[in-house]
C-alpha positions in Angstrom: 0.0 0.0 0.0 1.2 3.5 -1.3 1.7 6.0 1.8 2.4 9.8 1.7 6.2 10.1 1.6 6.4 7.1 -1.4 5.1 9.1 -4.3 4.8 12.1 -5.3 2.8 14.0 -7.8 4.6 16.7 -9.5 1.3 18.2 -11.1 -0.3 17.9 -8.2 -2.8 20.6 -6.0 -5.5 22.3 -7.7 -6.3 25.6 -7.7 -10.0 27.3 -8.9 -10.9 31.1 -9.1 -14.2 33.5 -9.8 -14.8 36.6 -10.2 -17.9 39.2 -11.2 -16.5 42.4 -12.6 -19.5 44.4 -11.6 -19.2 43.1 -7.7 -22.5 40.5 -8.1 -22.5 38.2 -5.1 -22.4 34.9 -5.3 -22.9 31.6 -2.6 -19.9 29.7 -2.3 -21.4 26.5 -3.7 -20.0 27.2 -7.1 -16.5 27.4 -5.9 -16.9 24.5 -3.5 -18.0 22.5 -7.1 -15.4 23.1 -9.0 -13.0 22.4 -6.6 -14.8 19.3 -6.0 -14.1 17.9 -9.6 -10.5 18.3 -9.1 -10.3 15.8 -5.9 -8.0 13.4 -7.2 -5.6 16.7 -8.1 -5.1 17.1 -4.1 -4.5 14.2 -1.5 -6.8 15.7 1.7 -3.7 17.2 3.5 -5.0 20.7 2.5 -7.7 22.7 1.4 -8.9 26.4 1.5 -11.0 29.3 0.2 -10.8 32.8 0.5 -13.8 35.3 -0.3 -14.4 38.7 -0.9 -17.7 41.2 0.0 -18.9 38.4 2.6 -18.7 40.9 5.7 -20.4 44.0 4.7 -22.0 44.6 7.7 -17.9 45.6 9.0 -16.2 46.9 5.9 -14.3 49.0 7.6 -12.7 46.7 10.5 -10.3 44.1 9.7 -11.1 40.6 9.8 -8.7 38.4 11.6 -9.2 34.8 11.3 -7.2 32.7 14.0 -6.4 29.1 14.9 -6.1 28.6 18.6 -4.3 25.7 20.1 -6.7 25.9 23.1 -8.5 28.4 25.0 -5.3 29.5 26.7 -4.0 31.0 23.5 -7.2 32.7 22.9 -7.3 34.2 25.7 -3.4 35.4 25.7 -4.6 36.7 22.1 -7.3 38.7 23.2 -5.5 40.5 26.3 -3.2 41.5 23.3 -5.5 42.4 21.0 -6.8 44.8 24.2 -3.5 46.6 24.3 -3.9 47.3 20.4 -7.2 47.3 18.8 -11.2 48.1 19.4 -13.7 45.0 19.4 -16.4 45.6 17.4 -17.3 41.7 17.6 -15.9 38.0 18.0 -16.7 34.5 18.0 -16.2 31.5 16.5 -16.1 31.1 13.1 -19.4 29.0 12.0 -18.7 25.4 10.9 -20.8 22.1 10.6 -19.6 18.7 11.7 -18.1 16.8 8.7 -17.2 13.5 8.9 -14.0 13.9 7.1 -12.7 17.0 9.3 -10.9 15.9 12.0 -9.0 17.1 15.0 -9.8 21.2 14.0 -8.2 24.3 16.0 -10.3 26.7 17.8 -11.0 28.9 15.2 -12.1 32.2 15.7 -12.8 35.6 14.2 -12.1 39.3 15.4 -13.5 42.5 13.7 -11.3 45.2 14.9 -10.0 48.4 14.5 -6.8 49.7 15.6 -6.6 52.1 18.6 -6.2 56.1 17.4 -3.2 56.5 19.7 -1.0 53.7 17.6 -1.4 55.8 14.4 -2.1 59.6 15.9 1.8 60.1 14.8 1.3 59.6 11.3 4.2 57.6 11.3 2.1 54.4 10.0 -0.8 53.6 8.3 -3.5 51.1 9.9 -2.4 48.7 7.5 1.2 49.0 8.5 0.3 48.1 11.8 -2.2 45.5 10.9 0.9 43.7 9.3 3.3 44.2 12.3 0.6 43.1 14.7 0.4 40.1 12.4 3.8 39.3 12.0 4.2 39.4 16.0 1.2 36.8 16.6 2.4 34.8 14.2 6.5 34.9 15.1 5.1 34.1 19.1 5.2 30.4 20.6 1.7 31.1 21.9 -0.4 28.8 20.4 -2.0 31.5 17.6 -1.9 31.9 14.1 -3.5 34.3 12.1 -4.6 32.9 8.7 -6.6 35.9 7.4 -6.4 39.6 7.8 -8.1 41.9 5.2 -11.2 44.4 5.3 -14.6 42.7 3.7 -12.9 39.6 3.1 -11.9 36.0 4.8 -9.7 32.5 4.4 -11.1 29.1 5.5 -9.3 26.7 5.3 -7.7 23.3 7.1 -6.2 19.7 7.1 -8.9 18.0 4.5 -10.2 17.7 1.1 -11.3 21.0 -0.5 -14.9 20.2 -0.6 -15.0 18.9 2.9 -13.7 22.2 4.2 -16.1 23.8 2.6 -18.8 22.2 3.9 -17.2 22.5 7.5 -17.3 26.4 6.9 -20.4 26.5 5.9 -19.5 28.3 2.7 -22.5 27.8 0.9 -24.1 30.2 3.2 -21.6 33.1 2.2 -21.9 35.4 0.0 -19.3 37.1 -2.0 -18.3 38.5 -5.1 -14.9 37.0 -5.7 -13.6 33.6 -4.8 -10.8 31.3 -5.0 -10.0 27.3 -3.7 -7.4 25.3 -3.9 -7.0 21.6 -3.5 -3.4 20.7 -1.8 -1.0 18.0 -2.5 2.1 18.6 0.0 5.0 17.9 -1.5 8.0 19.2 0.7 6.2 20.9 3.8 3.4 19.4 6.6 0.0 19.3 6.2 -1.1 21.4 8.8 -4.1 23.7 9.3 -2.1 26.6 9.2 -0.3 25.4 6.0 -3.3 25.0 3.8 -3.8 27.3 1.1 -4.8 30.8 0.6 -2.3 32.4 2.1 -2.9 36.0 3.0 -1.7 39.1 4.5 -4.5 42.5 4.7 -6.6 41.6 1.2 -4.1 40.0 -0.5 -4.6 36.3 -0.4 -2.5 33.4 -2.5 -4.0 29.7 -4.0 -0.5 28.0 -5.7 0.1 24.6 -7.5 3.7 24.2 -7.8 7.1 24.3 -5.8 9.0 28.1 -5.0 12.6 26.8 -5.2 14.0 30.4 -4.6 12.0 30.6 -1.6 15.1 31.1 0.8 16.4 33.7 -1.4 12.9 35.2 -1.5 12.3 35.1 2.1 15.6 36.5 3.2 14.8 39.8 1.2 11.3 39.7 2.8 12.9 39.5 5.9 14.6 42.6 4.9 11.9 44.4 5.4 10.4 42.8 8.6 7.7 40.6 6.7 8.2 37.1 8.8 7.7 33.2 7.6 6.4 31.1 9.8 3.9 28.8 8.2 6.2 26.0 7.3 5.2 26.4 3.2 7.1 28.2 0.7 3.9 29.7 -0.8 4.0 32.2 2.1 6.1 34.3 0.3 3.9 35.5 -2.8 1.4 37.3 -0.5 4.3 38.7 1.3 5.8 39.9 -2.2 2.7 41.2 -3.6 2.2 43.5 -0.2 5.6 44.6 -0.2 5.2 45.5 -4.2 2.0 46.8 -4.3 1.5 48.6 -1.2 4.3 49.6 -0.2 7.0 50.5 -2.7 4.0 51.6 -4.9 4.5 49.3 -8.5 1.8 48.6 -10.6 0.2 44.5 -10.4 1.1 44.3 -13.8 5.2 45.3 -12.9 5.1 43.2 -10.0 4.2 40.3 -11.8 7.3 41.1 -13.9 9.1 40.6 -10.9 7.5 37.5 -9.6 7.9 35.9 -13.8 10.3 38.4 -15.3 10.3 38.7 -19.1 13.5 37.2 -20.5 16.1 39.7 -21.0 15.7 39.2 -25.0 12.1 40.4 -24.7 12.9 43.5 -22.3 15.4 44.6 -24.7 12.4 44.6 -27.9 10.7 46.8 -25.4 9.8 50.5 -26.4 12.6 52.5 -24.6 10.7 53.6 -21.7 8.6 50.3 -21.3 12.2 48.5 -21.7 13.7 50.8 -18.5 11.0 50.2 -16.3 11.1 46.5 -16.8 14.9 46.1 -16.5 15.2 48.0 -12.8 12.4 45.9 -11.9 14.3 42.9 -12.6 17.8 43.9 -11.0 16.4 45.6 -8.7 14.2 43.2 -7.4 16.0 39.8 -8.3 16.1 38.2 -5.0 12.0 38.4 -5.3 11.3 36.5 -9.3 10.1 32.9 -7.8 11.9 29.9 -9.6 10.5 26.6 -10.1 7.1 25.9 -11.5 3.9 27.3 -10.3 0.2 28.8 -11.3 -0.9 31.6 -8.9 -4.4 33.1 -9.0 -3.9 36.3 -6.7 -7.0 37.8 -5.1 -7.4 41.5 -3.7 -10.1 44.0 -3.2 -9.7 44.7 -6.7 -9.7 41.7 -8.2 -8.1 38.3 -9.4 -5.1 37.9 -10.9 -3.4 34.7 -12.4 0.0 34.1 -13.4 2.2 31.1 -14.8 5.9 30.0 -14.5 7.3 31.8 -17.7 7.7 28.3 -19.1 4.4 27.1 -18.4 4.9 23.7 -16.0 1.8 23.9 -14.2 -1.7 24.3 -15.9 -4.0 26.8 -15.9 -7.2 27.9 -17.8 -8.9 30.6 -18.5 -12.8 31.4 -19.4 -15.3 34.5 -19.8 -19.2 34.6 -19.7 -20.8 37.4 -19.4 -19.3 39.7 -16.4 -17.8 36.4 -14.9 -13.8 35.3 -15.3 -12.8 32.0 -14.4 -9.5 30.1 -13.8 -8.5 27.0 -12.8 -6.2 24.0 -13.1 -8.7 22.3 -15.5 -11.0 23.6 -18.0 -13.6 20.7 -16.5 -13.1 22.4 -12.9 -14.9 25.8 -15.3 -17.5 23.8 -17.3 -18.6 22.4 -14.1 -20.1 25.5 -12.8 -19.9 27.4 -16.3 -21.2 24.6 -19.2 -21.0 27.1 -22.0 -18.6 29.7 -21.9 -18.3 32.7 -24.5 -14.3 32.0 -24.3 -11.9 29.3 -23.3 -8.4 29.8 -23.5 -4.7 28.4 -22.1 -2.7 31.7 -21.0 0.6 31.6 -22.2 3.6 31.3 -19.5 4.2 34.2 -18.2 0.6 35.5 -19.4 -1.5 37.9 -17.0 -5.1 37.2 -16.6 -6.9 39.9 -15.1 -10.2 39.9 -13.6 -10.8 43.2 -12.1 -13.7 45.0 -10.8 -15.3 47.9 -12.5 -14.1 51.2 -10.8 -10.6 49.2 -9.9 -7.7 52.0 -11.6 -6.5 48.9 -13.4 -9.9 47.7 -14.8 -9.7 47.2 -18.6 -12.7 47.2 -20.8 -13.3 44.0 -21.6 -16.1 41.3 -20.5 -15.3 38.5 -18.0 -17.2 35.0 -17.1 -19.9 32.7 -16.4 -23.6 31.1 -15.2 -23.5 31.0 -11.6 -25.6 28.3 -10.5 -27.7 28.1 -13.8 -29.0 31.9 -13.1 -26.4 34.2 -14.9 
């Protein structure tokens, strides 16, 4: 009998993605479908979702998600969060029993907002210290992990089958207009609950199929700049990127990328001169953060979804439009599940950007996006 440790699957993990341009919610049961038909891509060490618009009720507190050890971590966490933040509400996350979930964390969920005094200075934004208090949790022996952080938005996820986590969340009862899953095969780190995909940092979060084998060069330059890797995975680091990209050094999604999958040099150089400039310091400058090895990436935000190959293509992904609706996925059955007949299908080229933003985003384009959700689109 085959056991984990004698085989591997180098294709493994599965990833799936939604999104309405025009912000239409949506249940999770679509998601939690099309992850479902990729089962056998994922071996029930791992599974997750995360989903945006689902809290509107607090838009304007971040949501921290947390795994407890036992109720002496959560209450060390709370006396913490007292130094820090305002409580506008907290409890434990909603879940159902599942047969197939076993041995779960306390899992809880904080809507806070961070004391005036801490950012009266004007030395820091909220988020700043949102990511600092983070970091600290996380970096602490206590017993507490927190797996999700953003405003409007949440990660569930665990040690299980994709479909079986969401059913132990209760997903179907959510509402939201962007969401991704991912199925997990392990391959060179635990299954754990805090190891199973998305990973996230504010309203960034990360689904990945593949293996970062630049990941100690990557995280020493993180570490640079105080962003801390504790969850035992090497996907840890794309969030951690994209944050340190995006928000703070101020690049474009689209130049970031181009640091996470760099054009080859031949291509920068056919580049119109000031494209080609922008696009070579990019690259040197940031060339402890391109991500070697092969991977798919579907990167969700407030704005949007975003997926990205390895420049040479070794893990699949798919694309497809209907309507307002853009999907991805590892397979194009993982789409026709939820969308039978899509206006486009396509395989992104390596290196290729898909972009699913909402209407209003700065980097919206014009063009139509994807699908029938639940029969009624």
């Amino acid at each position: 009998m085959l056991r984990e440790g004698d085989f591997r699957i180098p294709s493994g993990c599965a990833i799936s993605g939604i999104v309405h341009r025009k912000g239409r919610a949506m249940s999770g049961e679509s998601i939690i479908r099309s992850i479902a038909l990729m089962h056998d891509r994922s071996n029930g060490l791992g599974g997750g979702f995360a989903a945006y618009g689902i809290y509107p009720e607090f838009r304007d507190c971040f949501a921290l998600h947390l795994f407890f050890d036992g109720q002496g971590a959560r209450k060390d966490t709370e006396e913490y969060f007292s130094r820090y933040f305002v409580t506008e509400m907290s409890g434990p996350i909603p879940t159902r029993k599942n047969a197939f979930i076993k041995n779960a964390p306390l899992i809880w969920r904080y809507f806070v907002r961070p004391k005036p005094e801490f950012l009266s200075a004007g030395e820091k934004s909220a988020n700043d210290f949102m990511v600092e208090r983070v970091m600290e949790i996380n970096g602490m022996a206590g017993g507490a992990h927190v797996f999700s952080s953003g405003k409007n938005m949440g990660a569930f996820k665990g040690v299980g089958y994709a479909e079986d986590i969401g059913d132990f969340y209760r997903l179907d009862e959510y509402r939201g207009h962007i969401w991704t899953a991912h199925g997990r095969f392990p391959t060179n780190t635990p299954g754990w609950w805090g190891g199973a995909h998305p990973f996230t940092l504010l309203d960034w979060s990360v689904v990945h199929n593949g293996e970062i084998s630049s990941y100690d060069a990557n995280r020493r330059f993180l570490e640079m700049y105080d962003y801390q890797c504790t969850l035992q995975t090497d996907t840890e680091v794309i969030a951690y990127i994209f944050d340190l990209l995006v928000r703070r050094h101020g690049l474009s999604v689209d130049i970031a990328a181009a640091v996470v999958a760099p054009p080859f040099w031949s291509e920068i150089d056919r580049m119109p001169p000031d494209k080609k400039e922008m696009y070579r310091a990019a690259r040197i400058v940031y060339s402890s953060l391109l991500i070697n090895g092969p991977f798919s990436i579907i990167l969700g935000s407030s704005r949007g979804i975003l997926a990205l190959n390895d420049r040479i293509k070794l893990r699949p992904l798919t694309a497809a439009e209907k309507g307002d609706f853009l999907y991805v996925a590892s397979e194009e059955s993982a789409i026709r599940e939820i969308c039978p007949q899509p206006d486009r299908v396509w395989m992104p080229r390596g290196g290729e950007l898909v972009w699913g933003l909402l209407a209003g985003s700065a980097l919206a384009d014009s063009g139509a996006c994807p699908e029938e959700i639940n029969g009624t689109a």
